[in-house]
C-alpha positions in Angstrom: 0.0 0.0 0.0 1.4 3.4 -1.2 1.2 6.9 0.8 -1.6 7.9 -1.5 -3.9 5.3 -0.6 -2.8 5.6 3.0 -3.8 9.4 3.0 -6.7 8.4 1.1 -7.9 5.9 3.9 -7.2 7.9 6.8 -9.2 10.8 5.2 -12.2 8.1 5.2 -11.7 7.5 8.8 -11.6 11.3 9.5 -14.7 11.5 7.6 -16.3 8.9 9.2 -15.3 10.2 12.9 -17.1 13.5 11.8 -19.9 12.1 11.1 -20.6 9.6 14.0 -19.9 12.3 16.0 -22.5 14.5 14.6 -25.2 12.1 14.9 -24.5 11.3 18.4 -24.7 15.1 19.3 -28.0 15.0 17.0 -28.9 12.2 19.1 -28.8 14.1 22.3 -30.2 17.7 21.1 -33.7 17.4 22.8 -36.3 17.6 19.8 -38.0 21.1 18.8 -41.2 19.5 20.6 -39.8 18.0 23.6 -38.3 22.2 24.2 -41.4 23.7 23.7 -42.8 20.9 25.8 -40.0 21.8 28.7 -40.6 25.5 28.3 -44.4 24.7 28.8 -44.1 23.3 32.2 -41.4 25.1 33.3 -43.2 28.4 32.6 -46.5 27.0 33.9 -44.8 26.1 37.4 -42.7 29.7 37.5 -45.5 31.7 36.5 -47.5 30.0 39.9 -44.4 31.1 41.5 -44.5 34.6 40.0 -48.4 34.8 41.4 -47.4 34.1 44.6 -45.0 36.4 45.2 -46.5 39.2 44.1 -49.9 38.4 45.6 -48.3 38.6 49.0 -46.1 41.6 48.3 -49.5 43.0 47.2 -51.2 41.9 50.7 -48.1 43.4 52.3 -48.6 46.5 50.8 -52.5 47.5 51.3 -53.5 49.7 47.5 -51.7 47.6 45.1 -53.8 45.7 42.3 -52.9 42.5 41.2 -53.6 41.5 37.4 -52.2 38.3 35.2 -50.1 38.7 32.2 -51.0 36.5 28.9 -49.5 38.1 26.0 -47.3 38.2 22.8 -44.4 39.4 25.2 -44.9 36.2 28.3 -46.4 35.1 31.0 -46.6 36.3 34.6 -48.3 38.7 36.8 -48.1 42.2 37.6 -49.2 44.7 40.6 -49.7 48.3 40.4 -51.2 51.6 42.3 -51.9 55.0 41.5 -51.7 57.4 44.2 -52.4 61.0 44.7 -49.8 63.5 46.3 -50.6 67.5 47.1 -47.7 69.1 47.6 -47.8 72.8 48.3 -51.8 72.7 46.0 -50.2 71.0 43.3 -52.3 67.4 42.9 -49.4 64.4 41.3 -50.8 61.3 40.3 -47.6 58.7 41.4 -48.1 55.4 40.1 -46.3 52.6 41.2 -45.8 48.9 39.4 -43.8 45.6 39.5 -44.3 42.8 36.1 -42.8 39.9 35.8 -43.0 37.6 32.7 -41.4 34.7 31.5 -41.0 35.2 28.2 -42.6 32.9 25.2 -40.7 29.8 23.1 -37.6 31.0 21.1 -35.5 29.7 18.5 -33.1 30.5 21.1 -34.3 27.7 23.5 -33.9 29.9 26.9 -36.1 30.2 29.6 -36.3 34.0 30.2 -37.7 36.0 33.2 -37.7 39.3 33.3 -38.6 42.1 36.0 -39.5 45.4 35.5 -41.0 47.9 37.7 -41.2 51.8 38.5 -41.6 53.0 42.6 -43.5 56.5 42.6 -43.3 57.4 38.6 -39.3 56.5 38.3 -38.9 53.2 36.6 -35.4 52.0 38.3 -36.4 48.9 38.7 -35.6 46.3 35.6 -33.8 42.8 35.9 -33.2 40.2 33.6 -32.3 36.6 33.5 -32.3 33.4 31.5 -30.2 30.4 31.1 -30.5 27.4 28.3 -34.0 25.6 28.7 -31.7 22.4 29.0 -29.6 24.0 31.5 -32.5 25.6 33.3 -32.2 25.5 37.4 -36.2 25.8 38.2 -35.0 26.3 42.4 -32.8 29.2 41.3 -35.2 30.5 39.2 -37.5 30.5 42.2 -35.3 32.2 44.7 -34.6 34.9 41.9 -38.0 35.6 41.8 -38.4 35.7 45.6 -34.8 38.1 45.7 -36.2 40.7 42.9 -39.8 40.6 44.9 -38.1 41.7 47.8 -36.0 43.9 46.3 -38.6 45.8 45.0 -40.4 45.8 47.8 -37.6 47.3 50.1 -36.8 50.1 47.6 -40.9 50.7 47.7 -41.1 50.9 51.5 -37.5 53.2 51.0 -39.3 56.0 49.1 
């Protein structure tokens, strides 16, 4: 056997490497379905999450509205209040207002939450966070929600 056919045959076996590898990581990509499938339950059970916390910060905080969010942008839940300040006969109207979504199924395949609120007509609040659907920590998801919840609601009780 001559170099040229040696060269030739190792090619093949590069070649074939490539490939076997390839289908083995095509092999272990989750499905289009089984991610929207994941997003769908992970959503459902963060969005429950979501509820909570803000119903009780809410409760804790007697004149905020609660309301759901279904829309293009996510799912999640969101509190406001509109309040009325005189200040030397001048009448303000000072709203207040904490969302938080989880946003819809991407290309991407991320599981996204975001935060985004405004304390007495100053939006200063906004977070953001996501991490690879297969990668996705639900328990640290949770606790981020719970941190940002109370974040916003000792920069509320602060103004």
């Amino acid at each position: 056997m001559d170099f040229k056919e040696r060269l030739h045959r190792a090619a093949e076996r590069g070649q074939q490497a490539k490939e076997a590898q390839a289908a083995e990581a095509t092999a272990k990509a989750m499905s289009e379905e089984e991610c929207r499938r994941l997003h769908s339950q992970c959503r459902r059970e963060l969005t429950d999450h979501i509820e909570s916390c803000l119903r009780q910060l809410a409760d804790n905080f007697p004149g905020f509205d609660f309301e759901t969010i279904v829309d293009d942008k996510g799912w999640g839940a969101a509190i406001r209040r509109d309040d009325l300040s005189l200040n030397a006969g001048k009448r303000d109207n000072l709203f207040s207002r904490l969302a938080m979504t989880i946003s819809p199924f991407s290309k991407y395949k991320v599981l996204d939450l975001q935060a985004k609120g405004a304390v007495r007509n100053k939006e200063n609040f906004s977070r953001s966070h996501y991490e690879l659907l297969k990668d996705a920590d639900l328990d640290a998801f949770r606790q981020l929600i719970e941190r940002w919840t109370l974040d916003y609601a000792e920069h509320y009780a602060g103004s």
